[in-house]
C-alpha positions in Angstrom: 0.0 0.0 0.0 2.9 2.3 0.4 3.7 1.7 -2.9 0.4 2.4 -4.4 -0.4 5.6 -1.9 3.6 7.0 -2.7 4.8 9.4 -5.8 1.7 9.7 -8.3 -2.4 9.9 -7.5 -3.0 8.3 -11.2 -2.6 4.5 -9.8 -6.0 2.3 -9.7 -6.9 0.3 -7.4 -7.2 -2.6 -10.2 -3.3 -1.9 -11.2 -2.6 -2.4 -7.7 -5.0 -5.9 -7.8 -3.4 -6.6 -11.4 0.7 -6.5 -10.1 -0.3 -8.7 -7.0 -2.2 -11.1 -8.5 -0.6 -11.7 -11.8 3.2 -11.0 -11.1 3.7 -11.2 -7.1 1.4 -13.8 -6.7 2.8 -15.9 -9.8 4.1 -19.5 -9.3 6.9 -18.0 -11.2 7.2 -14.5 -9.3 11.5 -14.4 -8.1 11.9 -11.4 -6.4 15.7 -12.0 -7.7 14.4 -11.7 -11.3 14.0 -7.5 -10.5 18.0 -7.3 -9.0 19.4 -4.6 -11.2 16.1 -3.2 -13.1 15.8 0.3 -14.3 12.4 1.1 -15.1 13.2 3.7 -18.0 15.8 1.1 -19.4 13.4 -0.9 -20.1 10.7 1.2 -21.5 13.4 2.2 -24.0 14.0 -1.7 -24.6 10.5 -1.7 -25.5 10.2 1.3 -27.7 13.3 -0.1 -29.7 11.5 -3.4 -30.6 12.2 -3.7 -34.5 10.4 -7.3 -34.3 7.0 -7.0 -35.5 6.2 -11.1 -34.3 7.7 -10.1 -30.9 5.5 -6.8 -30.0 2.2 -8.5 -31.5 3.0 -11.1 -28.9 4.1 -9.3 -26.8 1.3 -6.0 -26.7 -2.2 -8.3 -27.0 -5.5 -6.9 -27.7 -7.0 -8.9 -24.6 -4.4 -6.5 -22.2 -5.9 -3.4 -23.4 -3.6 -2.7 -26.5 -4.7 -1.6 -29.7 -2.9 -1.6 -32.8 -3.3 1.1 -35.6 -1.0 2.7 -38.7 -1.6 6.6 -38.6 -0.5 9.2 -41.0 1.2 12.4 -39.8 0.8 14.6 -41.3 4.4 17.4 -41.4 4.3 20.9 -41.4 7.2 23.0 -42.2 7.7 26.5 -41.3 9.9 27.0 -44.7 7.5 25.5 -46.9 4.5 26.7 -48.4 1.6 24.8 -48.1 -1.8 26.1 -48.8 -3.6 23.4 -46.3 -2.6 20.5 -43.6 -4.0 18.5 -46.4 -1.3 19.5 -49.1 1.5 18.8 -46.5 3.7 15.6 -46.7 2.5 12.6 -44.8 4.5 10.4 -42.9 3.1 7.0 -41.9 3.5 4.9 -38.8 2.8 1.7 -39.2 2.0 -0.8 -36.2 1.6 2.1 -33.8 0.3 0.5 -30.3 -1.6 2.5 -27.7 -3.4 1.6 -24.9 
C-alpha cells in the first residue's frame, strides 16, 4: 500500500489488484528476477522493438492494446503549403496505444 499511496495519484486500485495477482502472486514470481532493473531502461527496450512477431506477442489486444497505422501529417515553417492536407505525410505503421 505504500507503494500504491507514494509518488503519483494516477494508480487504480485494479493496477494495484493486477501486479499482486498476476506477477507477485505468480508461481513464477523471483523477487531475484528484479536485481538490477531500471524502469526507464526498459521502456526504452520496449520502444526499440524492431520485431513485429515479438510486440504483437508481446502487446495483446486482450491486455488493453490496440494496434493502428496513422499518418502524420508534417508541417514546415519554410514550406509553403496552402492546407494540412497539401502537406507531406509520414506514416506509422503498427503504432500500439493503450
Amino acid at each position: 500500500m505504500d507503494w500504491f499511496y507514494s509518488e503519483s495519484n494516477a494508480k487504480t486500485l485494479v493496477e494495484l489488484d493486477r501486479l499482486v495477482k498476476t506477477v507477485i502472486l505468480d508461481k513464477d514470481f523471483d523477487p531475484e528476477h528484479l536485481a538490477g532493473f531500471n524502469a526507464t531502461r526498459e521502456a526504452q527496450r520496449l520502444d526499440g522493438i524492431q520485431d513485429t512477431e515479438l510486440a504483437e506477442m508481446m502487446f495483446q489486444g486482450n491486455d488493453g492494446w490496440n494496434q493502428v497505422s496513422i499518418e502524420i501529417s508534417v508541417l514546415f515553417e519554410c514550406a509553403l503549403n496552402k492546407s494540412k492536407s497539401e502537406a507531406p505525410k509520414f506514416k506509422v505503421e503498427s503504432l500500439y496505444y493503450r
